[in-house]
N, C-alpha and C positions, 0 to 999 in steps of 0.2 A: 195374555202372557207375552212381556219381551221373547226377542233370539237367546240372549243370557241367562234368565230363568231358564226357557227350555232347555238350553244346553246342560243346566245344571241340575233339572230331571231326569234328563237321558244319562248322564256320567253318574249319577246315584242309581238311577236305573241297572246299568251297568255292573255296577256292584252289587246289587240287590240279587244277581242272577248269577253272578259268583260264588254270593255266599248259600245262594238257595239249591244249586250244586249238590251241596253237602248237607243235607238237613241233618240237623241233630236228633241222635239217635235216642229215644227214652231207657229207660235205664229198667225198662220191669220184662225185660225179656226172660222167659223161659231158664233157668238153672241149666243147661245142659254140657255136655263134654267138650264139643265143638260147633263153631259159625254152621258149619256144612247140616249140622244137624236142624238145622231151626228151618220149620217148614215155610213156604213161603208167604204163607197167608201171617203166622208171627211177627213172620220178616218186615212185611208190608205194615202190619199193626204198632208195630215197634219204632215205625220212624212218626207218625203222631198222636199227637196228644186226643182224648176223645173227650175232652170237655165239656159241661153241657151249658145250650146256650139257647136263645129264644129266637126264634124266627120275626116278622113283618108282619107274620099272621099272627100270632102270638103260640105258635108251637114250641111245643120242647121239644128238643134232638141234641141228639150226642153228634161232637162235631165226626169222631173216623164212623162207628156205628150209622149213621142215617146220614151223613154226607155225602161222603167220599169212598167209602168202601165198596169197591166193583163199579165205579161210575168214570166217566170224563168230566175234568171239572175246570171251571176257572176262577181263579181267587184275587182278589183284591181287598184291600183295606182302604176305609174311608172314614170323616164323618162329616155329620149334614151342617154345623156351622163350622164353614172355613174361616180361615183370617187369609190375607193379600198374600199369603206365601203359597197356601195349599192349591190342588189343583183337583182337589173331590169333583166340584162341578163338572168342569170339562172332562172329566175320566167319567165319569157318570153318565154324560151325553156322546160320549164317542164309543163305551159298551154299545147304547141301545145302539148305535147301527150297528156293528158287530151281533147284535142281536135281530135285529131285520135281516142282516144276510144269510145267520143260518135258520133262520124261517122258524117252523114247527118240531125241528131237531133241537131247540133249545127246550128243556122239561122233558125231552122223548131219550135222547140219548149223550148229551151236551146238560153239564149243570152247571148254574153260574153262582156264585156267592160273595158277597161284601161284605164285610165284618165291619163295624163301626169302631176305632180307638177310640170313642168317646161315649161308652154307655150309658154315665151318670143322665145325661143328655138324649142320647139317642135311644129312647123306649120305644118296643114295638109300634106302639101310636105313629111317633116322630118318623120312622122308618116307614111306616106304611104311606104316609103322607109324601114322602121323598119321591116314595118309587111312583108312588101316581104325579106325579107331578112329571116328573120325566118320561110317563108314558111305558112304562117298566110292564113287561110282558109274562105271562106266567111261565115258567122253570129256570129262574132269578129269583136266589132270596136274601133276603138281606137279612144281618143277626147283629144280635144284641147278648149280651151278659154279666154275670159280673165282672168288676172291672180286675182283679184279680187270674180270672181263668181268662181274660180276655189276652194282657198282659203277656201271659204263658203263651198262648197259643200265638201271638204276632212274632214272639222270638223263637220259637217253635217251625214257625214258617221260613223262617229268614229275614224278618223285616227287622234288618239292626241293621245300626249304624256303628261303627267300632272307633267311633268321636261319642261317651256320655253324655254331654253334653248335647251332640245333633240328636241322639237317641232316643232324648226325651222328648223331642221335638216332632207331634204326629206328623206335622208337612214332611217330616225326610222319609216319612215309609209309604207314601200314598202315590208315587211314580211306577210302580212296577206291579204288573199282571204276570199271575204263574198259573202256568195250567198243565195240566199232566192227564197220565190215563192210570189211576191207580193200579187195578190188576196187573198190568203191565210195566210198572215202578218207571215207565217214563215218563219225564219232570224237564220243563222248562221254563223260560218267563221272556219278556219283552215290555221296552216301555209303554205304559197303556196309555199313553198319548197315539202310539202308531196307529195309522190309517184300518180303520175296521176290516175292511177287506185282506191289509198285511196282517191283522192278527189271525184272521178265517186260516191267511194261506199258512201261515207259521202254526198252528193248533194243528194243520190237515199233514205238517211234515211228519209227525207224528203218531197218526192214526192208519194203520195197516188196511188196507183194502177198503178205505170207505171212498167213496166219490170226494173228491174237492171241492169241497162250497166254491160257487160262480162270485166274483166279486160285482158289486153292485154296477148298473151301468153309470 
């Protein structure tokens, strides 16, 4: 990747973390009197989508139900054939060290998730093949579904571009890492190009009273 490509993952980046700020709110919340009324677990439920979608292993899971809900997570979008624009690969090899540095804390209390924009393609098979290939460690999983709920749930997240046109285009959603601690409705993101160890120490801004992952030497 030139300095101009990169620069122009990181300024989409940027944006991507703007818009993901504010996730959009679902619309099946509760009937009730007032905001103040809506307990927090609604609250938390109400900002996503619980779609259902297949894992790498070939599991079913509802993405808030068996994902995210009470977990630390990190999300990414990808899929496994890029064109000369995308940057799937190298986001893919720069997770695993981010996945070597937090050790056996990823699967334990750190979950990691990739979603494929390109499901027609990317079936459990093709996914499972990806993550071996790169060496992809257990509590990382990559998912697949229809292309439909997939659709939903990328704009769902934030991965829009507010150019239709760039929107349709998977390369503009696949620069940016968002990772949050659900119970705790704190939500962030970074270009997932940064340095593995800068994404450890930017996840750990986050995390109230845990030890700070060491960055690698």
């Amino acid at each position: 990747m030139d300095r101009r490509h990169f620069l122009g993952v990181t300024a989409t980046a940027a944006l991507g973390l703007a818009v993901y700020s504010a996730l959009p709110e679902r619309s099946d919340l509760p009937e009730k009197t007032g905001y103040a009324e809506i307990s927090s677990e609604e609250r938390r439920r109400s900002r996503f989508l619980n779609v259902p979608l297949t894992t790498h292993e070939g599991r079913e899971v509802r993405f808030y139900d068996d994902l995210i809900k009470g977990k630390t997570v990190l999300l990414n979008v990808m899929y496994t054939v890029c064109t000369a624009e995308a940057i799937c690969p190298l986001a893919t090899a720069n997770l695993v060290g981010f996945q070597e540095i937090l050790g056996d804390r990823v699967g334990r209390d750190v979950f990691m998730y990739s979603i494929t924009l390109d499901p027609a393609n990317d079936t459990p098979g093709v996914l499972k093949r990806y993550a071996k290939a790169f060496g992809v460690k257990p509590g990382w999983t990559f998912l697949t579904g229809e292309k439909e709920e997939i659709e939903r749930l990328r704009r769902n997240l934030g991965y829009v571009n507010l150019d239709p046109v760039k929107d349709k285009d998977p390369s503009q959603h696949s620069g940016m890492l968002r990772y949050g601690i659900e119970p705790m409705e704190r939500w962030a993101g970074c270009p997932i190009l940064s340095r593995p160890e800068v994404i450890a120490r930017q996840l750990s801004f986050i995390e109230p009273g845990r030890e700070r992952p060491k960055p690698a030497a």
